[in-house]
C-alpha positions, 0 to 999 in steps of 0.5 A: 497314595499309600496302604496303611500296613503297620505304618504308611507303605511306600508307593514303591512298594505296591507298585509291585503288587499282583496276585502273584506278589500278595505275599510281600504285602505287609500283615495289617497292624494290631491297630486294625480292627478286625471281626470274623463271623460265619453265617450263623454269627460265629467267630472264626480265625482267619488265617495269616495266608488269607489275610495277604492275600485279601490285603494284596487284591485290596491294595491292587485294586486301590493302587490301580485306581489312584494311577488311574488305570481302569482297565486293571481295576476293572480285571479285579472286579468279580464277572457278576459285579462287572455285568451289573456295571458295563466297563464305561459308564462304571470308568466314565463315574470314576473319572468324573470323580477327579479327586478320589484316590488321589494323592492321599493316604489310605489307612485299613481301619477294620476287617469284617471277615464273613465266610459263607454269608446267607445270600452270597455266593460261598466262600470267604469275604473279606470287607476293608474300611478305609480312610484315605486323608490328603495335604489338602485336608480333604479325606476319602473313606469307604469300603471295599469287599474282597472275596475268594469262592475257595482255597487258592482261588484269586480274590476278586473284588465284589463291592465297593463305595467311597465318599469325597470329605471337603475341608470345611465338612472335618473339624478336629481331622473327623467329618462333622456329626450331621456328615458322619450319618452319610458316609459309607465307611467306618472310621473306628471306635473312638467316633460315634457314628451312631445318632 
């Protein structure tokens, strides 16, 4: 499995990854989409430093569940999203899930930056859509919500969801229309997901 940065990342590469090495993830290309709003919906710069870093735990995150270790990935979650989720019955949903972040690609299609959102713990959040294809022709997409409660605290990740697509659901490499409707990620402008 591979990070889109600007191009495919090397599984080498991330293999590297912890809250230490997040300065070596590439930035994310101009192609990824990206929006930054505050809690009164205005829009705000997010700063090179913070995006690595965000990106890091992403790819830490996503890196440790494709080598199936779930005792790392679990570490990454935040303590409230890990008492909603006790360690085996959230490992046990995973492993019954055999093909998800396996032996594919995953491609950052957008970064939604919220800083302070009414109703959340504050601080800055960080939510990556994603679409993870594979030689099978089968594709995985979702999300993945990071966030850091202040400057130099650790990204922890706070939510995710990702969908299985068999081949016979994609035509053209894009989940059929009637799929779309129910996948948990966003795939870009270019496809109409609103019906």
């Amino acid at each position: 499995m591979a990070i889109d940065g600007r191009r495919w990342l090397p599984l080498a590469a991330l293999t590297l990854l912890g809250s230490a090495a997040a300065a070596q993830v590439p930035p994310l290309g101009p192609e990824v989409e990206r929006v930054a709003t505050t809690a009164d919906g205005a829009a705000f710069t997010v700063a090179a430093a913070d995006e690595s870093a965000a990106m890091g735990r992403f790819a830490a995150y996503t890196m440790a569940l494709a080598k199936r270790d779930y005792a790392s990935a679990y570490a990454m979650l935040r303590l409230s999203f890990q008492a909603a989720n006790p360690r085996l019955e959230w490992e046990m949903n995973l492993r019954k899930r055999t093909v998800l972040w396996a032996d594919g690609t995953l491609r950052v299609l957008r970064v939604s930056w919220y800083a302070d959102p009414a109703g959340q713990p504050p601080g800055l959040y960080a939510a990556f859509d994603f679409r993870g294809d594979r030689s099978d022709r089968t594709m995985d997409c979702g999300y993945v919500v990071v966030h850091r409660t202040a400057p130099g605290a650790e990204w922890t990740v706070v939510r995710t969801d990702t969908s299985e697509v068999p081949p016979e659901l994609i035509e053209d490499g894009v989940p059929k229309a009637d799929v779309l409707r129910q996948l948990p990620c966003y795939l870009g402008k270019g496809i109409a997901t609103n019906f």
